[in-house]
C-alpha positions as CSV (number, residue, x, y, z in Angstrom):
1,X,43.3,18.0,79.5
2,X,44.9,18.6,76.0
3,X,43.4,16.8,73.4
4,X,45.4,14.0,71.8
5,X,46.3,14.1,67.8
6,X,48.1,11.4,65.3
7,X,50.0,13.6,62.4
8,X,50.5,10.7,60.0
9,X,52.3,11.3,56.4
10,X,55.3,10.0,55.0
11,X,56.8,13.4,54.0
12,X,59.1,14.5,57.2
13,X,58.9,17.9,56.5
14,X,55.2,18.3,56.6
15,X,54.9,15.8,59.8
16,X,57.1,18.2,61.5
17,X,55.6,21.2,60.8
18,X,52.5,19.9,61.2
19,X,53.5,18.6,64.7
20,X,55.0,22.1,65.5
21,X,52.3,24.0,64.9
22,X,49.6,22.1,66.6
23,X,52.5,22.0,69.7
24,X,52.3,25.6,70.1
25,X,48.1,25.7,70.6
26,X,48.7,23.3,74.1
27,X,48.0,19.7,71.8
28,X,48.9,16.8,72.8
29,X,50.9,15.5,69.7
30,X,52.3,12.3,68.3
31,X,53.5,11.6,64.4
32,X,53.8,8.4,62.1
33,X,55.3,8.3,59.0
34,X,53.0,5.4,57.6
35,X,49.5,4.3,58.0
36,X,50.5,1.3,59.4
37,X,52.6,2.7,62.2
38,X,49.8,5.0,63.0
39,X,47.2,2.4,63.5
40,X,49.5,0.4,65.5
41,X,49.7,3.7,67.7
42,X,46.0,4.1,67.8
43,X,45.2,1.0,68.5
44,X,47.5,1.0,71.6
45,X,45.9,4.4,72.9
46,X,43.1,5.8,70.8
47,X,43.5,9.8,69.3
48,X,41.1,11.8,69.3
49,X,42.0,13.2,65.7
50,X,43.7,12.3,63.2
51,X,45.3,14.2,60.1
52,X,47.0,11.7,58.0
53,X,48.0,11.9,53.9
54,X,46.3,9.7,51.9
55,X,49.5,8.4,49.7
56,X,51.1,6.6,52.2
57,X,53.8,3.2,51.7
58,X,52.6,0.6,53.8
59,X,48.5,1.6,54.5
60,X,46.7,4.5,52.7
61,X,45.0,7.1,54.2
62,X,41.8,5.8,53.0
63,X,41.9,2.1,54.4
64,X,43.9,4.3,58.2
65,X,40.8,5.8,58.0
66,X,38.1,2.7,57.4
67,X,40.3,0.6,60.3
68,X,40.0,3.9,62.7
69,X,36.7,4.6,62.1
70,X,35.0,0.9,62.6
71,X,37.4,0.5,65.8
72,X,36.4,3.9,67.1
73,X,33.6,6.2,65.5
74,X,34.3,8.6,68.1
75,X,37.7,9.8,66.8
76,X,37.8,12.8,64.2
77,X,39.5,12.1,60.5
78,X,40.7,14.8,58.6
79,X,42.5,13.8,55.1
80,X,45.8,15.8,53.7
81,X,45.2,15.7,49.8
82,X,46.7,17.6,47.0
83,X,44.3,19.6,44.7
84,X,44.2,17.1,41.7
85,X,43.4,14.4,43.6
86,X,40.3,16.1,45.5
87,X,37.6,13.2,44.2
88,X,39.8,10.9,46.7
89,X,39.1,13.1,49.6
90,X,35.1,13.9,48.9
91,X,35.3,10.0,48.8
92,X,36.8,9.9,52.4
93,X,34.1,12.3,53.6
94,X,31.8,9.3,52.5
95,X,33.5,6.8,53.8
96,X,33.8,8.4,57.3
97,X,36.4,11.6,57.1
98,X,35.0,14.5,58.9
99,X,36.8,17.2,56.7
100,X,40.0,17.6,54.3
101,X,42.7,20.5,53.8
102,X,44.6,21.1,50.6
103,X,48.1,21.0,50.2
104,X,50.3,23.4,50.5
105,X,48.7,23.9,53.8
106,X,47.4,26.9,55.1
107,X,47.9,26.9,59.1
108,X,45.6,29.5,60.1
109,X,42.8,27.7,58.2
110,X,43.9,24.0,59.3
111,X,43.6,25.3,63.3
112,X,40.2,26.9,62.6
113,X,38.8,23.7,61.2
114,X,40.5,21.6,64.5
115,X,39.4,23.8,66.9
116,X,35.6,24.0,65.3
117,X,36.1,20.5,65.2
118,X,37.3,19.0,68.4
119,X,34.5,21.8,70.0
120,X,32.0,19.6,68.0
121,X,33.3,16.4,69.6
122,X,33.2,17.7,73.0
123,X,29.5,18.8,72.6
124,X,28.8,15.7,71.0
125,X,30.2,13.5,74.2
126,X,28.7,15.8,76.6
127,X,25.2,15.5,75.0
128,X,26.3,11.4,74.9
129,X,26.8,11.5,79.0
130,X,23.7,13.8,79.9
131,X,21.6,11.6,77.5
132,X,23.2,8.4,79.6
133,X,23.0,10.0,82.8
134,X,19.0,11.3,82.4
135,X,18.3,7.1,80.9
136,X,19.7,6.6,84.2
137,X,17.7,8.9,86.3
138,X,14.5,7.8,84.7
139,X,15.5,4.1,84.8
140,X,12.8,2.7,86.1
141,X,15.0,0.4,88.6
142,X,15.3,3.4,89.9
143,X,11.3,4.4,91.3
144,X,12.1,3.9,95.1
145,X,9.9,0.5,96.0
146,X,10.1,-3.2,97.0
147,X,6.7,-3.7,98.1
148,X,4.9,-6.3,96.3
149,X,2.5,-3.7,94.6
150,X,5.6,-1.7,93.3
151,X,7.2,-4.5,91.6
152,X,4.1,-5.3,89.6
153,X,4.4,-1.8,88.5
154,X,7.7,-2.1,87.5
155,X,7.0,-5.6,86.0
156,X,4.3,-3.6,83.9
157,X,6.7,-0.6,82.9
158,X,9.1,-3.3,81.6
159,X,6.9,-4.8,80.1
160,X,4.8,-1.8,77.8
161,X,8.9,0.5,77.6
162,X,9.4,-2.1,74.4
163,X,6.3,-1.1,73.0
164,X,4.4,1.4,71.1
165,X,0.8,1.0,72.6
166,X,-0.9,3.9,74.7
167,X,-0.4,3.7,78.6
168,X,-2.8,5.1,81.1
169,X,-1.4,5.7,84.5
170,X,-3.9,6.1,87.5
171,X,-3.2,7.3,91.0
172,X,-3.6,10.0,93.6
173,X,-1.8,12.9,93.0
174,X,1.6,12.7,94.1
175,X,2.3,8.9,93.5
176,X,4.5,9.9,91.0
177,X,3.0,9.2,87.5
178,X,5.2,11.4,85.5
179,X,8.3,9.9,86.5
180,X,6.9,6.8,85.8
181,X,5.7,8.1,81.9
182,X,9.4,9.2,81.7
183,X,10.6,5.4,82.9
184,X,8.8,4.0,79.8
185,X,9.8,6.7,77.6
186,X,13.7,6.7,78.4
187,X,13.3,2.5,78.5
188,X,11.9,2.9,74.7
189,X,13.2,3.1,71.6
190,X,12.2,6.5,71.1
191,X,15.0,7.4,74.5
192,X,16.9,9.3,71.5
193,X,13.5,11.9,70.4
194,X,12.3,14.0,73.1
195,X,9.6,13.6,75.8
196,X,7.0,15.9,75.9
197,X,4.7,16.9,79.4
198,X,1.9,18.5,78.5
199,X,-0.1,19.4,82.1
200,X,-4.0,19.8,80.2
201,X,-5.1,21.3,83.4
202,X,-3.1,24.4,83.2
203,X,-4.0,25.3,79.6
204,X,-6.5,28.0,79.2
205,X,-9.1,26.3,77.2
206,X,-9.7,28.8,74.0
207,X,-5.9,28.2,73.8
208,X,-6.0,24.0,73.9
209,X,-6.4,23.6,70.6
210,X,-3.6,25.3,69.5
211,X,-1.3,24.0,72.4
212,X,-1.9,20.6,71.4
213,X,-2.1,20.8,67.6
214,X,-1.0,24.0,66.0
215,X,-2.1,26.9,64.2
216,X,-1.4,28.8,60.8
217,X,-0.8,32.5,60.7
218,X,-4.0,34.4,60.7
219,X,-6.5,31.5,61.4
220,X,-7.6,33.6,64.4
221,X,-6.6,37.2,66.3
222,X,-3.4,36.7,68.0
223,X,-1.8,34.4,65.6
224,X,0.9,36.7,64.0
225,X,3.1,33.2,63.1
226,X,2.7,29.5,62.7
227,X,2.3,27.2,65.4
228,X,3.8,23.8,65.5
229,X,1.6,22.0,68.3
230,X,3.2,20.0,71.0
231,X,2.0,16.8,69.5
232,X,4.3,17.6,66.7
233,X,7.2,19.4,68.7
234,X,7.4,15.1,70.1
235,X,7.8,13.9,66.5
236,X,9.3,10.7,67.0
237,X,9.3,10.6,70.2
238,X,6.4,10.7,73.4
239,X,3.7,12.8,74.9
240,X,2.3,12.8,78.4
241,X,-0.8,14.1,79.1
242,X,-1.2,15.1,82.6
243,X,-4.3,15.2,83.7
244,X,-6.2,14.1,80.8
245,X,-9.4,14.4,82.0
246,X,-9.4,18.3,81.8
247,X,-9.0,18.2,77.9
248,X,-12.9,19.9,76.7
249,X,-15.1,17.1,75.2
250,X,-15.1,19.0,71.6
251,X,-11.4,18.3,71.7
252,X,-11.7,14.7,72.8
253,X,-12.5,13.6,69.3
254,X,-9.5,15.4,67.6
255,X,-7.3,13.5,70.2
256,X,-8.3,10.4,69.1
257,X,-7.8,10.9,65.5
258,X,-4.1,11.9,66.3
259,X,-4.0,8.4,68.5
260,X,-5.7,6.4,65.6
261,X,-4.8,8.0,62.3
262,X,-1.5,9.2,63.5
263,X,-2.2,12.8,61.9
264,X,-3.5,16.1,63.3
265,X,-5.0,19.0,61.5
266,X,-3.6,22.8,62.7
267,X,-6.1,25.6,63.3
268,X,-6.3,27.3,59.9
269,X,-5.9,24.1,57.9
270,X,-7.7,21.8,55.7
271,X,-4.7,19.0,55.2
272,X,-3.6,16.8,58.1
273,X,0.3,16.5,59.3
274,X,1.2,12.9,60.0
275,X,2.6,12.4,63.1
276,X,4.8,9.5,64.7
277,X,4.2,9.9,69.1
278,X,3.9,7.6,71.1
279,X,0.1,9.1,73.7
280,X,1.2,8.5,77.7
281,X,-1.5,9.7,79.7
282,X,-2.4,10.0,83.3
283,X,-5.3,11.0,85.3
284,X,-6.1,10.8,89.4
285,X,-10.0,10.9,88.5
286,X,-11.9,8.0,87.8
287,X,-11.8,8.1,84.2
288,X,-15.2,5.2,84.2
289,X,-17.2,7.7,86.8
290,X,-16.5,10.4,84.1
291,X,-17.7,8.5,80.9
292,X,-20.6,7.6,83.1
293,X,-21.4,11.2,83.7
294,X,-20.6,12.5,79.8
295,X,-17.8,14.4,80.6
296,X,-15.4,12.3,78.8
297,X,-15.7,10.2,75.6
298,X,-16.0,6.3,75.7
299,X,-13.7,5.5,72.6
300,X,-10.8,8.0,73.7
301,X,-11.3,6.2,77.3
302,X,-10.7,2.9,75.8
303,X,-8.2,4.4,73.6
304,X,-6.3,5.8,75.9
305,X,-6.4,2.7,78.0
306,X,-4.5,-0.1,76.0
307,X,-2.4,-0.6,79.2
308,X,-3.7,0.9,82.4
309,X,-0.9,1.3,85.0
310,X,-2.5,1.7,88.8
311,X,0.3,3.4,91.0
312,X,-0.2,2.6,94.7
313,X,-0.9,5.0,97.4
314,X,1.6,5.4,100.7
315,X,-1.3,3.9,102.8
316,X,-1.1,0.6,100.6
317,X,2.9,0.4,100.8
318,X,3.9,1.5,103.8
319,X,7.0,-0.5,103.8
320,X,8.5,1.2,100.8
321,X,7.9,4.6,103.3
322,X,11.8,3.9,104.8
323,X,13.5,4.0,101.2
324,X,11.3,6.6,100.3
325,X,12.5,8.3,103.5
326,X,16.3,7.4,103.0
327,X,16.3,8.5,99.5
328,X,15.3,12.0,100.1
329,X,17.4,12.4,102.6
330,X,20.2,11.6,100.5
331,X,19.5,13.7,97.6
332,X,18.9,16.6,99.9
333,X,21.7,16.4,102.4
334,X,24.0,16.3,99.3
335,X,22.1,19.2,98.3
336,X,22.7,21.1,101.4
337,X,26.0,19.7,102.2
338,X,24.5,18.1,105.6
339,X,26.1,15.8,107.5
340,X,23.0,13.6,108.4
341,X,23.0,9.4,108.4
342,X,19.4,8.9,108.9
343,X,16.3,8.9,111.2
344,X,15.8,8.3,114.9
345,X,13.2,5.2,115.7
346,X,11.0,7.3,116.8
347,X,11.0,9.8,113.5
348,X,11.0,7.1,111.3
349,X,8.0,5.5,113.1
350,X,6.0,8.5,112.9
351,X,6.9,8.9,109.1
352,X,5.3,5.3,108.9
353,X,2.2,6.1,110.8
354,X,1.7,9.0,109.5
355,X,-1.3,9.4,107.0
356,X,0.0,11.1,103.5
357,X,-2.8,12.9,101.8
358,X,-0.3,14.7,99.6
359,X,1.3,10.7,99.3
360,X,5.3,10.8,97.5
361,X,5.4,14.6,97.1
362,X,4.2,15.2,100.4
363,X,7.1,12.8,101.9
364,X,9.4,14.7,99.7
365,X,8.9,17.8,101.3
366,X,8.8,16.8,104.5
367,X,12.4,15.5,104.8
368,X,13.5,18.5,102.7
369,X,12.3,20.6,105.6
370,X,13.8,18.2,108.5
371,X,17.1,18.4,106.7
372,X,16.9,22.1,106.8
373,X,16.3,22.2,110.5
374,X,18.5,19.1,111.6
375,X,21.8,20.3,112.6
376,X,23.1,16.5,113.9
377,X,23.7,13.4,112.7
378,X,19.8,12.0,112.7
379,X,16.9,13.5,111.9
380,X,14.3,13.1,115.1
381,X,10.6,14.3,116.0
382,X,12.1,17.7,116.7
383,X,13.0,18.5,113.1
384,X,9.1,17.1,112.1
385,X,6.2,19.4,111.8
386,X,4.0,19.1,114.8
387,X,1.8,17.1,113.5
388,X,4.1,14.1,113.6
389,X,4.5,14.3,117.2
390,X,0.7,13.6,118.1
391,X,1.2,10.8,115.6
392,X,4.0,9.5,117.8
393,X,2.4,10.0,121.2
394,X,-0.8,7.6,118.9
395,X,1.9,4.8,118.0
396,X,4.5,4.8,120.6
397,X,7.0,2.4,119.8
398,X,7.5,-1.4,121.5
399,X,10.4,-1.1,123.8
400,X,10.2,-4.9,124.8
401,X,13.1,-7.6,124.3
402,X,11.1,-9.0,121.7
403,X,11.0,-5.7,119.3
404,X,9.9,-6.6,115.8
405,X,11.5,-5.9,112.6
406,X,10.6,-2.6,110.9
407,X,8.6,-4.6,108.1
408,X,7.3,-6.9,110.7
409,X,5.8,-3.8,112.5
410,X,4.2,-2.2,109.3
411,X,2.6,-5.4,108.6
412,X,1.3,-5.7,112.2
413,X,0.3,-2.1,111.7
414,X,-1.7,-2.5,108.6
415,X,-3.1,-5.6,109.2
416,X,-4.4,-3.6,112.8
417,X,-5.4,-0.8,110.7
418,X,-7.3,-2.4,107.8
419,X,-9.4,-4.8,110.1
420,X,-10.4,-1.6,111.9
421,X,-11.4,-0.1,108.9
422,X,-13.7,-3.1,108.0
423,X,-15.5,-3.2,111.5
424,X,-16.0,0.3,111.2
425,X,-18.3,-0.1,107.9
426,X,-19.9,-3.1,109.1
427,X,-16.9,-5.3,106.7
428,X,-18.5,-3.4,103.7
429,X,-15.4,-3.4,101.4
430,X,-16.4,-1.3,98.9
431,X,-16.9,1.5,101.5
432,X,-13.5,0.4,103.7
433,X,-11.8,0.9,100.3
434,X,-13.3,4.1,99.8
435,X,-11.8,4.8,103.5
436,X,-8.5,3.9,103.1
437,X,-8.4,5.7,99.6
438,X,-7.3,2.8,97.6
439,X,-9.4,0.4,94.9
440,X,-11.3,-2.2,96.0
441,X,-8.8,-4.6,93.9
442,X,-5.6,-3.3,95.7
443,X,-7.5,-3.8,99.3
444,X,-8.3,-7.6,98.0
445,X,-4.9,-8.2,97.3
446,X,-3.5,-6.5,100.7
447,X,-6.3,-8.5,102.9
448,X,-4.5,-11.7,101.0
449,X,-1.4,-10.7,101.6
450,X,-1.9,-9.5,105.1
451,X,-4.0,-12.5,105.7
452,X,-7.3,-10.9,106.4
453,X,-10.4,-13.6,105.9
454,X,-12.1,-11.6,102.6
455,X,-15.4,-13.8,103.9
């Protein structure tokens, strides 16, 4: 679609050649012979330029240009001005103008400068809607959940998005702690800087240092330039640290200095940089057990945890295991351009029962692979890997008048499940917890929920 220009100056001959010239390129154009006129126009269906003269009857350019730009920043203002009055138009550039062009006018140039011009608008606006639509993909209304121990988690991620204060996010692998570090980041007020993912356990360890914090040519062999470290490539904005128990104890130290004194010190140099990031980090070890053991330092531990954000396992909310399901299935059959609506009863109660070692991902994967195989309109035990089947034939499901709801069965299911667990180590909770692979505070808070005596 062409793009829409305003020719506004009171001099007929210039509006017209103006208007003739930008014609012939495939513009979209529309003239006034006033400033008032021309805001009237605007205002009725915004340009997206302007070129308007600054000595106008009625409105001059200058005061077109304040009214256009407070009513709609987005729209590009280039002034008409005759050499001795060139002062006027550097004070339009400060006022808002994005460029100027001398009178007589020279065509060639004056298309050059639109075309650069409306290029840089369109960049600008697509960076606008990719920045909107990735706030929106990492909105954290948009982690798949409504189970009771997901909506704490969100309550938490709304709660620590508005401020600055270091986050520690446990869970097993899989339960999806970068996209929740991305949540608070793109719900901060650093959304506009860039988020940074560091994974620590994939960097070779003579090499962490410099990763994380920089280097200056020649400080060691190998270093033919400088190095600006990742904690510095986030100015502004935040880092994740996956896995932030594999960062070597001798680095543990220079971590918390960044955290505390908001400044880190390159290989090769004696004066700190200051930094401004805001320190995510997540582990699926127990960081306590490692302090215990003196393979991680105390005050970064307690550092790092100013928040601590637990993210549930599949086995603790297996209700959410439906959306979960649904959700992947949508993304992928778009993906694939599949036909399917959803899941037989007796898929979807095997994807319930089913125990997910690999948790989130591990779902993930799964329906990618049924939507592969599934040629129909539901996915069933067929387009499961075998393993699902023997889980089925383990659970079969009630085929009585009375069926229950499909929450109503997970409930009866882990209610069935947990007590079984408890007889089985003698209603030792520390060890049932151990079991089901959760904490010994989430399986409290299911037994009260599920209604399982604690005593």
């Amino acid at each position: 679609m062409a793009e829409r220009i305003l020719v506004v100056d009171d001099e007929q001959i210039i509006r017209e050649s103006l208007s003739f010239v930008l014609r012939k390129e495939g513009y979209h154009v529309d003239e006034s012979g006033n400033g008032k006129e021309a805001l009237a126009k605007h205002e009725a269906a915004p340009y997206d330029l302007v070129i308007t003269d600054i000595e106008m009857p009625e409105m001059r350019g200058t005061e077109l240009l304040e009214r256009i730009t407070q009513r709609t920043p987005q729209t590009l203002v280039v002034i008409v001005t005759a050499y001795g009055s060139i002062e006027t138009a550097v004070a339009a550039l400060r006022k808002g103008a994005y460029d100027y062009i001398l009178k007589p006018i020279d065509f060639d140039d004056l298309l050059l400068r639109i075309q650069k011009l409306l290029d840089h608008r369109r960049l600008k606006l697509e960076n606008s809607l990719l920045r909107q639509e990735l706030n929106r993909t990492y909105d954290f209304e948009n982690i798949i959940g409504q189970s009771e121990s997901m909506k704490r988690v969100f309550e938490v991620i709304k709660r620590v998005a508005s401020s600055d204060g270091t986050v520690l996010i446990t869970g097993k692998s899989g339960t999806g702690k970068e996209l929740v570090a991305r949540a608070i980041h793109y719900n901060s007020h650093r959304r506009g800087k860039r988020f940074v993912a560091i994974n620590c356990g994939a960097i070779v360890e003579t090499l962490f240092e410099s990763e994380l914090f920089g280097h200056k040519k020649g400080s060691f062999t190998g270093a033919t330039t400088d190095k600006e470290g990742l904690l510095k490539v986030a100015e502004g904005g935040s880092v994740f640290l996956d896995e932030v128990s594999e960062i070597p104890l001798h680095l543990q130290v220079k971590l918390l200095r960044a955290i505390e004194q908001k400044e880190i010190t390159p290989v090769g140099m004696t004066d700190p940089i200051k930094i401004d990031v805001r320190v995510i980090a997540a582990t699926n070890r127990n960081l306590k057990k490692e302090v215990e053991e003196g393979r991680f330092r105390e005050d970064l531990y307690y550092r790092l945890n100013v928040v601590e954000i637990d993210l549930p396992s599949l086995s603790e909310r297996p209700e959410d295991i439906p959306l979960l399901s649904q959700h992947f299935l949508d993304a992928y059959k778009k993906q694939m351009g599949r036909p399917i609506q959803g899941f037989t009863n007796e898929a979807m109660n095997a994807l319930i029962h089913y125990q997910w070692k690999g948790e989130v991902r591990e779902l993930e994967n799964v329906i990618e692979r049924a939507v592969i195989f599934c040629d129909g309109e539901f996915i069933g035990l067929e387009h499961l890997p075998e393993s699902f089947r023997r889980v089925a034939l383990e659970h079969p499901l009630e085929t009585h008048k009375g069926q229950k709801t499909l929450k109503e069965a997970v409930k009866l299911f882990e209610r069935s499940y947990i007590e079984q667990v408890l007889l089985n180590h003698n209603r030792n909770k520390e060890s049932a917890a151990q079991a089901l692979g959760v904490s010994l505070s989430s399986l409290y808070r299911k037994m009260e929920e599920l209604n399982i005596p604690t005593r």
